[in-house]
C-alpha positions as CSV (number, residue, x, y, z in Angstrom):
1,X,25.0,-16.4,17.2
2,X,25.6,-12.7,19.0
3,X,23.0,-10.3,18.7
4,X,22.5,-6.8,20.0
5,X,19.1,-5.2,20.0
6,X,19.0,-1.2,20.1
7,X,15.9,-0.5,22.2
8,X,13.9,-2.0,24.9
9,X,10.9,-1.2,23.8
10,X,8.0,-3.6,23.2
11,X,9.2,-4.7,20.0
12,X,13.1,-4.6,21.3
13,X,12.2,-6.7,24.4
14,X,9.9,-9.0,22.9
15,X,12.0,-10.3,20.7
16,X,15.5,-9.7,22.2
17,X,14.0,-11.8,24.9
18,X,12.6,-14.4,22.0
19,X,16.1,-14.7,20.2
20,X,17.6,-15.8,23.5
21,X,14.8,-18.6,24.0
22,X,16.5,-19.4,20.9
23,X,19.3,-20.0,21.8
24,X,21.1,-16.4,20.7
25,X,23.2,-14.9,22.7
26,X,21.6,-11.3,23.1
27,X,22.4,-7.8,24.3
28,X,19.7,-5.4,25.0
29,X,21.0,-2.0,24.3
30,X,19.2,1.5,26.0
31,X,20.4,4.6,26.7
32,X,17.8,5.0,29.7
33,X,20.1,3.6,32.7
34,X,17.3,3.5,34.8
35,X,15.5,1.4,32.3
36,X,18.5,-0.9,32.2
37,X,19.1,-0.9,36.1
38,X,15.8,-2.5,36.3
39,X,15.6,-5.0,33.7
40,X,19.0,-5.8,35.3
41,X,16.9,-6.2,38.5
42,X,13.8,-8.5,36.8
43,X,11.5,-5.3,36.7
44,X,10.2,-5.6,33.1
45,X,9.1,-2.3,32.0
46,X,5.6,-2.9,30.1
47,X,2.9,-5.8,31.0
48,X,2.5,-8.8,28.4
49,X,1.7,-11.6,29.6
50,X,4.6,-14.4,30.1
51,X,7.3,-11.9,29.3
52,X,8.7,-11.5,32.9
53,X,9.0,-15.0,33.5
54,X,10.9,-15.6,30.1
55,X,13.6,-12.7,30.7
56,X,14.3,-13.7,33.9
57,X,15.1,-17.8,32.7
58,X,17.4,-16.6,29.8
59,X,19.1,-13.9,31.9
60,X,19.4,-17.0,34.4
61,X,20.8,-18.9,31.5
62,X,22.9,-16.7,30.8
63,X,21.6,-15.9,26.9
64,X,20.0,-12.4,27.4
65,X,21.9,-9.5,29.4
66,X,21.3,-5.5,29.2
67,X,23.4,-2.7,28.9
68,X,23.5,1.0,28.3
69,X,27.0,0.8,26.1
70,X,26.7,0.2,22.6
71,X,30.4,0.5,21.3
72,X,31.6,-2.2,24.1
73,X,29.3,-5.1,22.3
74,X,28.4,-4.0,18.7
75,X,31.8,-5.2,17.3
76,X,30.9,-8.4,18.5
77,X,27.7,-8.8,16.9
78,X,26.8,-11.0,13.8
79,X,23.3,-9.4,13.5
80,X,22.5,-5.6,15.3
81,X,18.3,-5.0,15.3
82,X,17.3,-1.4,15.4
83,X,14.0,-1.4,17.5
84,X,13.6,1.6,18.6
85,X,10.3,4.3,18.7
86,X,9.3,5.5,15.5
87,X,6.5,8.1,16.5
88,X,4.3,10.0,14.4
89,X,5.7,13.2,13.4
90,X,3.9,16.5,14.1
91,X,2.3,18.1,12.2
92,X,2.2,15.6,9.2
93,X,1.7,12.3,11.1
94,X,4.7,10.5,9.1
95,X,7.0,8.3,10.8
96,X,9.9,9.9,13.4
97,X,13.1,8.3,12.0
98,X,15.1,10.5,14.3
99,X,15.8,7.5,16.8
100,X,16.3,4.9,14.0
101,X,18.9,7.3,12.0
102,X,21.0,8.1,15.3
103,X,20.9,4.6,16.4
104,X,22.6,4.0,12.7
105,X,25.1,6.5,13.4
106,X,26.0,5.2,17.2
107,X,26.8,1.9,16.0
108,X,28.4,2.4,12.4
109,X,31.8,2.9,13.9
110,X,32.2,0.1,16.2
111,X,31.3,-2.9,13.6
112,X,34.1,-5.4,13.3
113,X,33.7,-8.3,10.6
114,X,30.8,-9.1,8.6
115,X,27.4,-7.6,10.9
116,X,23.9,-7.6,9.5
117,X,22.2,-4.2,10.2
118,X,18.0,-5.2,10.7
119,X,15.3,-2.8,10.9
120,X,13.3,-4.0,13.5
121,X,11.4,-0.9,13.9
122,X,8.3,-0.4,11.7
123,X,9.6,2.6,9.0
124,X,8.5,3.6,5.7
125,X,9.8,2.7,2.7
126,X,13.4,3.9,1.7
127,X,14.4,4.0,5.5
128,X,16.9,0.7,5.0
129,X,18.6,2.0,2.4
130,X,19.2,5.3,4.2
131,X,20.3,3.6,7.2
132,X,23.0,2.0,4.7
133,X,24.0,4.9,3.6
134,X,24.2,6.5,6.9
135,X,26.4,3.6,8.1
136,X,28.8,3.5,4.7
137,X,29.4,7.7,5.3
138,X,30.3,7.1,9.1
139,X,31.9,4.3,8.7
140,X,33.5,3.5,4.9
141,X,35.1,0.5,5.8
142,X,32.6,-1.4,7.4
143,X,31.6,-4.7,6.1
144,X,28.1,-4.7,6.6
145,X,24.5,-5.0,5.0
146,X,21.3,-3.9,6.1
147,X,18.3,-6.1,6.2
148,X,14.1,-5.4,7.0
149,X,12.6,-7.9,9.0
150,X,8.9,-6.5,10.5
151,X,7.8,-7.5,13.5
152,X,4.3,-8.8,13.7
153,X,3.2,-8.8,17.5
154,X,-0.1,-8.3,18.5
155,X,0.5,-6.8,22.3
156,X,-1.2,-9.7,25.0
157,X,-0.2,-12.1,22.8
158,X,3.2,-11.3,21.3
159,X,5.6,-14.4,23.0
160,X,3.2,-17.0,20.8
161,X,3.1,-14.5,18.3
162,X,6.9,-14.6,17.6
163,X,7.3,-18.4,18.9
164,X,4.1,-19.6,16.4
165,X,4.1,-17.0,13.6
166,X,1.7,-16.6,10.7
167,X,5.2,-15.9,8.4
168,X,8.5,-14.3,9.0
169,X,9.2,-11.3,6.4
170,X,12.9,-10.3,5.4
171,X,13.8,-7.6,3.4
172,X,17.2,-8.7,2.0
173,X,19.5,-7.6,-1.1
174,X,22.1,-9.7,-0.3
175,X,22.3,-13.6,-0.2
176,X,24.7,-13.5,3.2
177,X,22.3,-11.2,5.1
178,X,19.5,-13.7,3.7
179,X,21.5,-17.1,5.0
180,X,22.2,-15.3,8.4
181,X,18.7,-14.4,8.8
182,X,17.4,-17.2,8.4
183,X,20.0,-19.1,10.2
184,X,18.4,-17.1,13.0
185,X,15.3,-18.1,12.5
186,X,16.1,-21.9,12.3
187,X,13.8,-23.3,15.4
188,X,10.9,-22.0,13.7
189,X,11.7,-25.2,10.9
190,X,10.4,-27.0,13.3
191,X,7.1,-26.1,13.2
192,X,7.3,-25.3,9.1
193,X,6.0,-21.4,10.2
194,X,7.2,-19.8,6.2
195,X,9.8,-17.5,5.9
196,X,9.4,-14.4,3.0
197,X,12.4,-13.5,1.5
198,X,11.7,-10.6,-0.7
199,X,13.4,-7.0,-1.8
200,X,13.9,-4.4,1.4
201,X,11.2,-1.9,-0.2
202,X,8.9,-4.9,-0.7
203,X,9.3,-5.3,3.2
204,X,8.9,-2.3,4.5
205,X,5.8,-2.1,2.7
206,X,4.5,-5.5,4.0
207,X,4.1,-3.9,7.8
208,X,2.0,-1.1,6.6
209,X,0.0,-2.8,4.3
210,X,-1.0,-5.5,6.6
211,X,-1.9,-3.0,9.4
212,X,-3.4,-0.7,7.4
213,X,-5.8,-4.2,6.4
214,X,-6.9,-5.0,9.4
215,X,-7.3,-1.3,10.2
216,X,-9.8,-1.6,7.5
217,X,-12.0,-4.4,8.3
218,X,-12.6,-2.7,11.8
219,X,-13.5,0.2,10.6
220,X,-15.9,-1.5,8.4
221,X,-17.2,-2.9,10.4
222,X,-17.8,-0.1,12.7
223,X,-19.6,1.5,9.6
224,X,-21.9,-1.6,9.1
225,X,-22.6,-1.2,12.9
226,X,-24.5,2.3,12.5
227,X,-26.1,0.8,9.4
228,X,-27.2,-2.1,11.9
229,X,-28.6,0.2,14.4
230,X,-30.6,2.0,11.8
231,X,-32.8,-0.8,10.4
232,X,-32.8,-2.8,13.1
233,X,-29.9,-5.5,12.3
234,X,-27.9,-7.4,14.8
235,X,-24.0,-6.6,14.0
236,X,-22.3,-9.9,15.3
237,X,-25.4,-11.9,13.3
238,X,-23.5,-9.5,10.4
239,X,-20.1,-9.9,11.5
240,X,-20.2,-13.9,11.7
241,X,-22.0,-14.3,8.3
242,X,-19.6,-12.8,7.2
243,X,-16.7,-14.0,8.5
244,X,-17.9,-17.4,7.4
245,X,-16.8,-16.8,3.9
246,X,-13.3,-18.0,4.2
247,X,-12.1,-15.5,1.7
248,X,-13.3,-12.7,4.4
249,X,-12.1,-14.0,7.6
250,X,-13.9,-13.6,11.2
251,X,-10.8,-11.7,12.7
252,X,-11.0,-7.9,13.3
253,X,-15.0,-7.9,12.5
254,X,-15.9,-7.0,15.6
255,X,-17.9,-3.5,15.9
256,X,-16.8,-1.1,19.1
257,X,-15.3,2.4,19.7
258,X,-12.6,2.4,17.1
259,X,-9.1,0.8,16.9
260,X,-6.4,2.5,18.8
261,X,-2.8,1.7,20.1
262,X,1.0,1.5,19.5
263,X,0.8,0.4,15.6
264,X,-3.0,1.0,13.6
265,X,-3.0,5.1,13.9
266,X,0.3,5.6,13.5
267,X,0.7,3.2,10.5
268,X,-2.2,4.2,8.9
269,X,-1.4,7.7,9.1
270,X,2.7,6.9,7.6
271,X,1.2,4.9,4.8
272,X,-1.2,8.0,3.4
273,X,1.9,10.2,3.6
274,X,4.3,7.7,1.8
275,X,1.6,7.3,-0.8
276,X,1.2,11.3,-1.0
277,X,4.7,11.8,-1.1
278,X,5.1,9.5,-4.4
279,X,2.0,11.2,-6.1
280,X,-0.2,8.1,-5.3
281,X,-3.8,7.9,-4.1
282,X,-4.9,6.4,-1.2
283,X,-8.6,7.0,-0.5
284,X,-9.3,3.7,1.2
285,X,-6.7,4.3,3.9
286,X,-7.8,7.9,4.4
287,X,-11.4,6.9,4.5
288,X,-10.5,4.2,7.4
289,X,-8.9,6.6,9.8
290,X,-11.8,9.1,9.3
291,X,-14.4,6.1,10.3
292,X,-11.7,5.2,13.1
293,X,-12.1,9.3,14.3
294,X,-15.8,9.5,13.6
295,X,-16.7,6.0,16.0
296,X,-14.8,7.7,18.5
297,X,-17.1,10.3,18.1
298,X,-20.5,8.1,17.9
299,X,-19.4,7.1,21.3
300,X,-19.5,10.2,22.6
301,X,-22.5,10.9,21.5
302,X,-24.4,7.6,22.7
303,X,-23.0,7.6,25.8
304,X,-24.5,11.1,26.2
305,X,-27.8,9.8,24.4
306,X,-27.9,7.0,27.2
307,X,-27.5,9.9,29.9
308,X,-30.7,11.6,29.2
309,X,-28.3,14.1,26.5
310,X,-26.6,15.6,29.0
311,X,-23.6,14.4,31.4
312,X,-23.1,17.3,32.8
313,X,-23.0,16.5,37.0
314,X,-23.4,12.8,36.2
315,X,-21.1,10.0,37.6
316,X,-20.2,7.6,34.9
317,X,-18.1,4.4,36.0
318,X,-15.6,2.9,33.3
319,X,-14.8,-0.5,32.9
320,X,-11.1,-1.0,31.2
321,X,-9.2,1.9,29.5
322,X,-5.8,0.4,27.5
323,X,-6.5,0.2,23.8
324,X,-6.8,-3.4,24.4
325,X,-6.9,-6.7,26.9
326,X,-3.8,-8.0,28.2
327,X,-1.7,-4.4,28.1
328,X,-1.0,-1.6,29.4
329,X,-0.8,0.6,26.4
330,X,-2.9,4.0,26.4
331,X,-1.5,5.0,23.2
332,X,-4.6,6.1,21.2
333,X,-6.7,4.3,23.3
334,X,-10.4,5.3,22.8
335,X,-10.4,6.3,26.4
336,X,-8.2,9.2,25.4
337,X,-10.7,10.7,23.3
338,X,-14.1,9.6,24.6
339,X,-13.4,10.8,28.6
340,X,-12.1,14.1,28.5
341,X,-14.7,15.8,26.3
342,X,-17.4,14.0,29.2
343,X,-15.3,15.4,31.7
344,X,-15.5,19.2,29.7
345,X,-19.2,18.7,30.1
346,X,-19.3,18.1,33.7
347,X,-18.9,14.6,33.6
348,X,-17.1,13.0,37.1
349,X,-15.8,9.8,36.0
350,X,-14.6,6.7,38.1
351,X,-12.4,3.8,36.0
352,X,-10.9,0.5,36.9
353,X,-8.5,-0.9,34.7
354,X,-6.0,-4.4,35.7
355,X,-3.0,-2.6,34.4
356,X,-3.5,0.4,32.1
357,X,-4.2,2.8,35.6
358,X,-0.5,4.2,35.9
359,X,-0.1,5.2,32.1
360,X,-3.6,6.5,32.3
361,X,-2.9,8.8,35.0
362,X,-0.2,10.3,33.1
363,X,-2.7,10.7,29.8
364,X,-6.1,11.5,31.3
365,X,-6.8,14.3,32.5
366,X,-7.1,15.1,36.4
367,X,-10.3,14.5,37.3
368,X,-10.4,11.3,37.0
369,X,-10.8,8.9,39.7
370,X,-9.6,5.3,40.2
371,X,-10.1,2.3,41.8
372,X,-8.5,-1.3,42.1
373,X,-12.0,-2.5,43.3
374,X,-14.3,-3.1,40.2
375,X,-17.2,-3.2,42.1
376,X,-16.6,0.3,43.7
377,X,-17.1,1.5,39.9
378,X,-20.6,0.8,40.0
379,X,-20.9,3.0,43.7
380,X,-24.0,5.6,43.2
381,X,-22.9,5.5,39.2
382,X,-25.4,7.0,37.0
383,X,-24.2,5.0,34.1
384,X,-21.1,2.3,33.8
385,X,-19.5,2.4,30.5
386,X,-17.4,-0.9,29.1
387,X,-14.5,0.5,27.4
388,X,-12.0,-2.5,27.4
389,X,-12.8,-6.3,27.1
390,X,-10.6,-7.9,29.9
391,X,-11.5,-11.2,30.7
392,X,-12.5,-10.0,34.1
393,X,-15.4,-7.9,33.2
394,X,-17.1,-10.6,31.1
395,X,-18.5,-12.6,34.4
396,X,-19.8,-9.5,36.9
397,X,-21.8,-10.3,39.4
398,X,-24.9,-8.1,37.3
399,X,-27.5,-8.2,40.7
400,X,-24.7,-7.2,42.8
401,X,-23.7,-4.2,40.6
402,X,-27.0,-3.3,40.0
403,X,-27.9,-2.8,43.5
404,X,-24.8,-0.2,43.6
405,X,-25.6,2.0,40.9
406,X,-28.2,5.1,41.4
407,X,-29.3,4.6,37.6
408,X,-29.0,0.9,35.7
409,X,-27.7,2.4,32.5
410,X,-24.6,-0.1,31.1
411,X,-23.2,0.9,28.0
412,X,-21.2,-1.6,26.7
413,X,-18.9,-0.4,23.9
414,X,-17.3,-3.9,23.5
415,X,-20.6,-6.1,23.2
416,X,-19.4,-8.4,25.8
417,X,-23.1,-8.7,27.3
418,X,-26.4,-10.0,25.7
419,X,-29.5,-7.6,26.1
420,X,-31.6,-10.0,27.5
421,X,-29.9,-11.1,30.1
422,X,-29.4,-7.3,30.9
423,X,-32.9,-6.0,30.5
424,X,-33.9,-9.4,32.8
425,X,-31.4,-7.8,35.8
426,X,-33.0,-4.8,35.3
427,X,-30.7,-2.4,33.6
428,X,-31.4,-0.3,30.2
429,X,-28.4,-1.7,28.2
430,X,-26.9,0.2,25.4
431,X,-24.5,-1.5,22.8
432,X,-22.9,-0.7,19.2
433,X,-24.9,-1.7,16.1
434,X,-27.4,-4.1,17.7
C-alpha cells in the first residue's frame, strides 16, 4: 500500500514513520528543503524517544523516504494524510486551516485512480467536507474521498501510542475509504486494539472532546489542590482516592502548574469557538482554560510567597522547562508564562532542561541563563524551582545541592519530592495543594 504524508511535523513523522513499520510504503512530503535534506541525512527534527532509531531502519528498508515534491508521488498514492500545523488563530483562538486547505489544493490535481484523502491534522468540525469540496472544484475529475482519522499521541510516548493504541477513530462516508483504512490498519488485529468507524463530523469531534476531557480533570484537579492547601488536605491522598473509583480514573489527576503543550490549549480553545459558532454553550470548557490560566498564575504568586514576596535581585534556579518529560516542546509550556513576569520583577533565572534548552532560547526571554550541568542550577540559588518532571530530577543528590544553594528554598511544582525527606536535608520545601 503507497502512502504520502503532507507534513513532517510531529504528527506527520510519527506516523509516516509508523505506517512504514507497517509495512507501507511511505513518502513524507515538506516544503521546507532543509527539513527534508536532513531527515534525508538521519537528523530527526523534534526529540521523542525511539523515533530516530525507527526512521532510520525503514529508510534502510527501504519503506519510508522524504521529499519536497508533491505532484511527482501523489498520483501514486492509495491513501494521501494531511498532517500539517493547525495553529490557533489570532485574535479568536480557532483552528488555522490555512495549511490544511492549501495542502488540499497542491495535491487535488495530481490524483490518478481511486486516492483516499485523510485528515491527519486535528481540525474542527466541517473541515473534511471542505477539503472535499476544495479538491472536487480543483480537480472535477478526481476519484477520490476524504476520510478523518485523529491522531492520538501523547508526545514521549507516541511510537507505543500508535503501535498499542487505546482505539483507532475513522471518520468515513464511504465503505471503500472505510475498507482501505482499515486495510491499513490491519497489524493492529493482532493485538485486537478496536477500530471506530463512525460519520466524519462524529470524528472530528472525537479529538476535541477527548482533549478537552482530560484537559478537565487537570484542571480539577488543580482546583481541588488550592482547596487542599486551605484546610490542610494532602492532594495526591485526594487524587488516588479518587482515582480508585474505576469510573473516575487515576490518569491526569495529578495537581501542578497547569497543562500546556502542542494539543490541550489549542483544542480547548477551537472547541469553545465551534460551540459558539453553532449557538451552543460550553461553560465547562471555558471554565477549564480559565483554571488552566489562573494556576499559572498561583505559581507565580507562590513562588514569590516562597521568596520572602519579593524576587526582585533574587537568583532562582529551574529544574525542566518543556511542557512535559520526554520532549522538547515549549508550546504553552508553564515556563512561558511563569519566568518572564519573575524576570520583569528583577528575577535572574538559571534553568537546565535535557532537551527543551534550544526551543527555549528562542521563547524565553533574554535573560535567561543555561546550563547542561544540573547541579550548577543550585550554584548560590536563592530558591530552585521544579518546573518539569524528567526522570532525572527525581533522584538529586539533596545534601549535595543543598550545600550549593545560598537559601534551601525548593519549590517543587510537580510534587516529585516528599516534605519530610526535604525538611530532614534541611530545606523549606514548597509544593501544590499539600
Amino acid at each position: 500500500m503507497k502512502v504520502v504524508m503532507i507534513g513532517t511535523g510531529y504528527v506527520g513523522l510519527v506516523s509516516g514513520t509508523c505506517f512504514a513499520e507497517f509495512g507501507a510504503d511511505v513518502v513524507c512530503v515538506d516544503v521546507d528543503e532543509k527539513k527534508v535534506e536532513r531527515l534525508k541525512n538521519g537528523e530527526i527534527p523534534i526529540y521523542e524517544p525511539g523515533l530516530e532509531d525507527l526512521v532510520a531502519k525503514n529508510v534502510r528498508e527501504g519503506r519510508l523516504s522524504f521529499t519536497t515534491k508533491l505532484g511527482e508521488v501523489a498520483g501514486s498514492a492509495d491513501l494521501v494524510f494531511i498532517a500539517v500545523g493547525t495553529p490557533s488563530r489570532r485574535g479568536d483562538g480557532f483552528a488555522d486551516l490555512s495549511y490544511v486547505y492549501e495542502a488540499a489544493r497542491q495535491v487535488a490535481p495530481h490524483l490518478q485512480g481511486y486516492t483516499v484523502i485523510v485528515d491527519k491534522s486535528t481540525v474542527p468540525v466541517g473541515t473534511a467536507r471542505n477539503v472535499s469540496r476544495l479538491i472536487r472544484e480543483t480537480n472535477p475529475q478526481a476519484d477520490f474521498d476524504v476520510a478523518s482519522n485523529p491522531e492520538f499521541l501523547r508526545e514521549g510516548a507516541a511510537i507505543s501510542d500508535f503501535m498499542r493504541p487505546d482505539r483507532v477513530v475513522i471518520g468515513v462516508d464511504s465503505p471503500r475509504a472505510e475498507k482501505l483504512l482499515r486495510e491499513l490498519y490491519r497489524p493492529l488485529n493482532l493485538i485486537e486494539a478496536p477500530i471506530l468507524a463512525t460519520g466524519l463530523e462524529s470524528a472530528e469531534l472525537i479529538k476535541y472532546a477527548s482533549n478537552a476531557f482530560l484537559a478537565t480533570k487537570i484542571s480539577f484537579i488543580n482546583e481541588i489542590s488550592m482547596l487542599c492547601e486551605s484546610v490542610g488536605a494532602d492532594v495526591h491522598a485526594v487524587a488516588k482516592g479518587m482515582g480508585m473509583d474505576k469510573r473516575i480514573g487515576s490518569k491526569f489527576l495529578h495537581a501542578g502548574p497547569g497543562y500546556g503543550g502542542s494539543c490541550f490549549p489549542k483544542d480547548t480553545q477551537a472547541l469553545v469557538r465551534i460551540a459558539q459558532e453553532h449557538g451552543v454553550s460550553s461553560r465547562i470548557v471555558e471554565s477549564v482554560i480559565e483554571v488552566n490560566a489562573a494556576q499559572k498564575a498561583r505559581m507565580i504568586k507562590k513562588i514569590r510567597e516562597a521568596l520572602g514576596g519579593s524576587e526582585a535581585g533574587k537568583r532562582i534556579g529551574v529544574l525542566g522547562l518543556t511542557f512535559k518529560p520526554e520532549t522538547d516542546d515549549m508550546r504553552d509550556a508553564p515556563a512561558l508564562s511563569i519566568l518572564p513576569p519573575l524576570i520583569e520583577k528583577g528575577a535572574r533565572i538559571l534553568a537546565h532542561d535535557p532537551q527543551g534548552v534550544h526551543e527555549a532560547k528562542s521563547m524565553l526571554p533574554a535573560e535567561v541563563e543555561y546550563t547542561e550541568d544540573i547541579y550548577r542550577v543550585f550554584d548560590g540559588v536563592d530558591a530552585v524551582v521544579l518546573m518539569t518532571e524528567w526522570n532525572v530530577y527525581r533522584g538529586l543528590d539533596l545534601a549535595r545541592a543543598g550545600k550549593a544553594m545560598r537559601e534551601k528554598v525548593f519549590i517543587d511544582l510537580r510534587n516529585v519530592y516528599e516534605k519530610e525527606s526535604m525538611v530532614a536535608h534541611g530545606y523549606r520545601y514548597v509544593c501544590v495543594g499539600r
